[in-house]
LOFI-778143 format. One line per field, with one value per residue (C-alpha): residue number from 1; x, y, z negated; residue in one letter. Coordinates in steps of 0.05 Angstrom, whole numbers, plus 5000, padded with zeros to 4 digits. Last residue first. Example, Ala and Ser with C-alpha at 12.3 -4.5 7.8 and 13.67 -1.06 7.14 Angstrom:
2
num: 2, 1;
px: 5273, 5246;
py: 4979, 4910;
pz: 4857, 4844;
residu: S, A;
END
This chain:
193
num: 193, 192, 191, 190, 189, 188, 187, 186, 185, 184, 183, 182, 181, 180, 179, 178, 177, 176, 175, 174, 173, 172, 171, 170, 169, 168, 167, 166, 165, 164, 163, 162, 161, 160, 159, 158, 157, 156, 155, 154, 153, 152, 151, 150, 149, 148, 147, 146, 145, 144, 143, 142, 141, 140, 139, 138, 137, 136, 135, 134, 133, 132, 131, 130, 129, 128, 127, 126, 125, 124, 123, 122, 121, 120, 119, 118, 117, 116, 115, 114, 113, 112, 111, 110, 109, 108, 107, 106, 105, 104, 103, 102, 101, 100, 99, 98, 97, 96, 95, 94, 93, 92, 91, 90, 89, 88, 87, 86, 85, 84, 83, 82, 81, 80, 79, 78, 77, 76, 75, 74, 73, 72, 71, 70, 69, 68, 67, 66, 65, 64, 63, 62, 61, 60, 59, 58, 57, 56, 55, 54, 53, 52, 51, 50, 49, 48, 47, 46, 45, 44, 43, 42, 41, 40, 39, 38, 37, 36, 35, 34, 33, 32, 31, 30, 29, 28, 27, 26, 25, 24, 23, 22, 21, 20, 19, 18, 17, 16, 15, 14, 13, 12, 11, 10, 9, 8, 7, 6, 5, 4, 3, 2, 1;
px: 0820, 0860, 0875, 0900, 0945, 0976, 0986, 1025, 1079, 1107, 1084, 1036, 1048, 1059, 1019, 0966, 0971, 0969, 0917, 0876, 0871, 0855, 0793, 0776, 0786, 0848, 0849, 0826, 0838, 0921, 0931, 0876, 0911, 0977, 0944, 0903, 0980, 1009, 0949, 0965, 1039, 1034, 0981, 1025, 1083, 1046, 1012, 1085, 1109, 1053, 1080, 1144, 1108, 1182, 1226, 1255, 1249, 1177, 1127, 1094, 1029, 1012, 1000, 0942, 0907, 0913, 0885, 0830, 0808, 0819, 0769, 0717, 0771, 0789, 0761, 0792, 0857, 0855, 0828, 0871, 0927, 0906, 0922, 0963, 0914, 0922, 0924, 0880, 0825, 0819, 0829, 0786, 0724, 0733, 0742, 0667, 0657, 0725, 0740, 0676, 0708, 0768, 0738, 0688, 0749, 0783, 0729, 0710, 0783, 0791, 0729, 0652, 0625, 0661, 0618, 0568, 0622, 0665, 0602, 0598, 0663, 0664, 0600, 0643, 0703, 0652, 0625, 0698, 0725, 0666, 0689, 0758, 0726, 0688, 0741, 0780, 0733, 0725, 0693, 0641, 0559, 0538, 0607, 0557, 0504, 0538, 0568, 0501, 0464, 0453, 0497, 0545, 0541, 0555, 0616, 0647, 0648, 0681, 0725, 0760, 0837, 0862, 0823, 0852, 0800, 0798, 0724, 0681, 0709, 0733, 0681, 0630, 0661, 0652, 0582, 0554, 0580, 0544, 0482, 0485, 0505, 0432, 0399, 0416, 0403, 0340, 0321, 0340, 0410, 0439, 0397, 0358, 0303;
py: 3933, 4003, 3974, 3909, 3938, 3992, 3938, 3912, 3955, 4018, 4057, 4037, 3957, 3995, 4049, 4017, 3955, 4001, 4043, 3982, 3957, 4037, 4013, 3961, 3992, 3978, 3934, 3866, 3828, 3842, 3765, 3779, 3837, 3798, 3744, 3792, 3826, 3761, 3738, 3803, 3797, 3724, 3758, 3815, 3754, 3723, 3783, 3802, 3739, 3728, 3808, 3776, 3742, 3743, 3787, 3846, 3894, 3930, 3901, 3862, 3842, 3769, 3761, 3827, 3777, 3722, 3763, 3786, 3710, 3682, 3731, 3695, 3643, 3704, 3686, 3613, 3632, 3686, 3643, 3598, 3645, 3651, 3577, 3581, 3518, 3531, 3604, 3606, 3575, 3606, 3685, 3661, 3637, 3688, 3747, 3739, 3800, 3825, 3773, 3803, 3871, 3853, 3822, 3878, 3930, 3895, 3901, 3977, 3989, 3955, 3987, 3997, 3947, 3883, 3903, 3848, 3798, 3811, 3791, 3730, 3715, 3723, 3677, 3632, 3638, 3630, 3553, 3535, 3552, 3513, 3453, 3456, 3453, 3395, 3360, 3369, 3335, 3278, 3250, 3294, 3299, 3223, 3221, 3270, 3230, 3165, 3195, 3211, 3273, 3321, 3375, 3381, 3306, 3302, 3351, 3316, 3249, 3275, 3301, 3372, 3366, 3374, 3437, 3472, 3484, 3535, 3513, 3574, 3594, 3524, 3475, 3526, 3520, 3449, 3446, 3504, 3472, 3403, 3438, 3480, 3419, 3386, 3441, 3436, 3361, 3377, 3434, 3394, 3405, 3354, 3291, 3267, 3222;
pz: 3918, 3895, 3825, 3838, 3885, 3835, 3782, 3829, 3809, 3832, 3767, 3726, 3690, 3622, 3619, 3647, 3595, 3537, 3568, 3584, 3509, 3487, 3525, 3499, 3433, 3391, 3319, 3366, 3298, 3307, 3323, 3374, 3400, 3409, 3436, 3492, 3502, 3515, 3570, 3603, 3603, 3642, 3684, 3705, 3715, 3755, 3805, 3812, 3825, 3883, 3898, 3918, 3974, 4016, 3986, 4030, 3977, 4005, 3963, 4024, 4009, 3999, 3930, 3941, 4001, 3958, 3897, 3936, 3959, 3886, 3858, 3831, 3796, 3764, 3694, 3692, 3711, 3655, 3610, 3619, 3603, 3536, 3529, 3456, 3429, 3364, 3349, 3421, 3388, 3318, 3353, 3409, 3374, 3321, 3371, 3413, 3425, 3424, 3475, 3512, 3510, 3533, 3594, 3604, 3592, 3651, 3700, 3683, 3695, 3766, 3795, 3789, 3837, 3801, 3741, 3737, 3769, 3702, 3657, 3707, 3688, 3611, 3613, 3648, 3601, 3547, 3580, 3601, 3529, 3505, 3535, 3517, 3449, 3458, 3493, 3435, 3383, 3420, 3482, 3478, 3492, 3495, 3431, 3392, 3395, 3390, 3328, 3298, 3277, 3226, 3250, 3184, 3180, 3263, 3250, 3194, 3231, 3301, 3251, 3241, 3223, 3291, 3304, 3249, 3186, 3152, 3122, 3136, 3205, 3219, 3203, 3216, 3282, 3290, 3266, 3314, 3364, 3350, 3333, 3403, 3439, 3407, 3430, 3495, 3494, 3470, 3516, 3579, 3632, 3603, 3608, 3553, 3587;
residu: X, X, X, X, X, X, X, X, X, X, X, X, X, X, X, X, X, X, X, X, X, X, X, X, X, X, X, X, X, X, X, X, X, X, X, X, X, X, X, X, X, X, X, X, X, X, X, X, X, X, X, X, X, X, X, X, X, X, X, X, X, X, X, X, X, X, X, X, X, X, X, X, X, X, X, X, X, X, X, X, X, X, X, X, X, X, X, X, X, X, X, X, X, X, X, X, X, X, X, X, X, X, X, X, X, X, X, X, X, X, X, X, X, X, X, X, X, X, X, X, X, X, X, X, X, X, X, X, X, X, X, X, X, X, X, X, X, X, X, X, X, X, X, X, X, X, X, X, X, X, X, X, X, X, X, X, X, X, X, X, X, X, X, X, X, X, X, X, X, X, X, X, X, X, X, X, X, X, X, X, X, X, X, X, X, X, X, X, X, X, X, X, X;
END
């Protein structure tokens, strides 16, 4: 039986992958020009194949955004012990990592900040508790806005540095965003959970 979770299926969504971003990286191709036919000849299979694995060609690739923002997550999990900082350089250093996926995908799709909802799933609890706290003005759950509007301004900066080929470090990455959510913001909160 080819079910999912065996070798051959596995390898099978590797080929199929594979095809569709050789498609684009070698071909410049935009998502919406790649066929469901081009990417079973370049994977040497057949559309049912590929249609038992996909519905189409954007399914496969919101697919594979789930699979790498998972494998961004439990990167993040790995380094939850050493503090806020660590934890953000892992996520910019995986999108470094893995650049051409995300600087092809997200020029199309423009969903960076699904990625960020996706990567702190884990930490939905924490960032209640952190929405919740009281910033002081008098505004009900105003840090909820703040924790939006930092992610908002996270997921712009990430575009910005993938339209710039990831030119700064990782770690020059968090600088920019210290600098510029420091201060009395929730940045602050994030930092001291």
């Amino acid at each position: 039986m080819n079910t999912k979770n065996n070798k051959r299926s596995q390898n099978t969504d590797e080929a199929i992958i594979r095809a569709a971003f050789e498609a684009m990286l070698l071909g410049g191709k935009q998502i919406s020009r790649i066929t469901v036919r081009e990417i079973c000849e370049k994977a040497g299979i057949n559309r049912s194949t590929f249609y038992a694995h996909y519905s189409d060609v954007f399914d496969l690739f919101e697919k594979v955004e789930q699979q790498m923002a998972e494998m961004c997550k439990e990167r993040l999990l790995g380094r939850a012990h050493m503090g806020f900082q660590a934890m953000m350089e892992s996520v910019f250093e995986f999108i470094m990592e893995y650049k051409d996926f995300y600087q092809i995908y997200f020029s199309e799709i423009n969903q960076v900040t699904h990625l960020m909802q996706l990567m702190t799933a884990p930490f939905h609890d924490a960032i209640d508790e952190i929405s919740s706290k009281d910033m002081g003005h008098g505004v009900e759950n105003e840090s909820a806005y703040h924790f939006y509007f930092f992610t908002a301004g996270i997921s712009a900066v990430i575009a910005c540095w993938l339209g710039r080929n990831c030119k700064e470090s990782p770690h020059e990455l968090f600088d920019i965003i210290q600098r510029e959510y420091g201060g009395g913001s929730l940045f602050l909160a994030w930092r001291d959970e």
